[in-house]
C-alpha positions in Angstrom: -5.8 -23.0 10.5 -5.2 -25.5 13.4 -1.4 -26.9 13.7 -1.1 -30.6 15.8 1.5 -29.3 17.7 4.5 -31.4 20.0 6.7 -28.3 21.6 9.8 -30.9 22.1 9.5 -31.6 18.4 12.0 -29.5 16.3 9.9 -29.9 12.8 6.8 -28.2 14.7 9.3 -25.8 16.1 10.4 -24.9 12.4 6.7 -25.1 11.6 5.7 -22.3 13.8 8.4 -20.3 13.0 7.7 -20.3 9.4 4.0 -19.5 10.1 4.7 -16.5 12.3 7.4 -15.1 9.9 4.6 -15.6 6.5 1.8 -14.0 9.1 -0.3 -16.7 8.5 -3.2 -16.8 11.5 -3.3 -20.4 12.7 -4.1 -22.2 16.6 -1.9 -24.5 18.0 -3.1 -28.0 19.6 -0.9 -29.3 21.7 -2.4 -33.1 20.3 -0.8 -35.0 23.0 -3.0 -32.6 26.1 -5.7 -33.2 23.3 -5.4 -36.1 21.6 -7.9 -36.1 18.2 -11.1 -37.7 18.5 -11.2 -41.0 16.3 -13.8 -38.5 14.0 -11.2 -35.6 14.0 -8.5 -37.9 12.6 -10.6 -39.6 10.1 -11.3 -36.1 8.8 -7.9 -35.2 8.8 -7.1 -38.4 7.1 -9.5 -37.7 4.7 -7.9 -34.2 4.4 -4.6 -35.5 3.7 -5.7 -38.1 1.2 -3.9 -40.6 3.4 -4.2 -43.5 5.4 -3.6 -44.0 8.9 -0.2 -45.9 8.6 1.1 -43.1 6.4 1.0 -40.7 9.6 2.6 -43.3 11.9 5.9 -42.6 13.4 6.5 -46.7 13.1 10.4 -45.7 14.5 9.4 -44.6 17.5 10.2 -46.6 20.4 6.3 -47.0 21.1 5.6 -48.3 17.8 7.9 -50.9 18.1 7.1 -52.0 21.9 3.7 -52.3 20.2 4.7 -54.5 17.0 2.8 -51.6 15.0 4.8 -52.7 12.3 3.2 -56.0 12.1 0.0 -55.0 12.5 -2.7 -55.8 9.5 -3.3 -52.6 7.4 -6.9 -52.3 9.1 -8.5 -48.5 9.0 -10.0 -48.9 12.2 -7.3 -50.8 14.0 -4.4 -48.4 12.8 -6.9 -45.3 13.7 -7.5 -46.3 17.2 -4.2 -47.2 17.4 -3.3 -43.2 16.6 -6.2 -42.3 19.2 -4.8 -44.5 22.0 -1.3 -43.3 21.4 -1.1 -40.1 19.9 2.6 -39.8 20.1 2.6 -41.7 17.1 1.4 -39.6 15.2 3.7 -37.9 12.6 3.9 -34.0 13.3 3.6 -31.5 12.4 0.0 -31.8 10.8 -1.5 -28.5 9.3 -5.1 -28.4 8.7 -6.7 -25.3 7.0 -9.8 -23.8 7.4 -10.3 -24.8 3.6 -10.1 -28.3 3.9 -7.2 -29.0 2.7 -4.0 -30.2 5.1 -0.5 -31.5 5.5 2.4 -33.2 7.0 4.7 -30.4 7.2 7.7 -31.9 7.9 9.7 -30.2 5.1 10.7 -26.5 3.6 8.7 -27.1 0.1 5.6 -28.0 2.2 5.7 -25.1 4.5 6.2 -22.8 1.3 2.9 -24.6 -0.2 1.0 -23.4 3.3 2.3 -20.0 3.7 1.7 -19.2 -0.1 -2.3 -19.9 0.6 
């Protein structure tokens, strides 16, 4: 299990916290030292069963010096986007060894992981 990790962000604080007390075996990345490739976030896309503007902190003060918000919902665009500026991506993002993956932002999600 890999966890796209931000240390200054409190939900992948939580995150990790919740991991370690379940036991559950996992590797942080630290995804703004290393950023996903534009193939490992079309994967985890894929993963998620979302699209790229549904993992896009569009609040942060990046997104909106960049007009993300207006941008044309575009695949590539928004996925390059993500690559170029990995901050923006919403965090934490848990993907399992399985295939499957998630935003796990909340309590009920982080139950879902640690269960298996």
């Amino acid at each position: 299990m890999e966890v796209w990790f931000n240390p200054s962000c409190s939900k992948c604080r939580i995150a990790r916290d919740q991991l370690d007390e379940a036991g559950v075996e996992y590797t942080l990345r630290r995804y703004l030292d290393q950023p996903p490739t534009e193939a490992e976030l079309r994967a985890a896309l894929a993963a998620l069963g979302r699209e790229p503007w549904d993992i896009t902190r569009t609040s942060d003060p990046l997104a909106r010096e960049l007009g993300v918000r207006e941008l044309p919902r575009d695949r590539d665009t928004w996925i390059r986007l993500l690559v170029a500026h990995p901050k923006l991506i919403q965090r934490p993002i848990v993907l399992s060894d399985d295939g499957r993956a998630w935003v796990a932002r909340d309590d009920e999600t982080l139950r879902e992981i640690t269960a298996g």
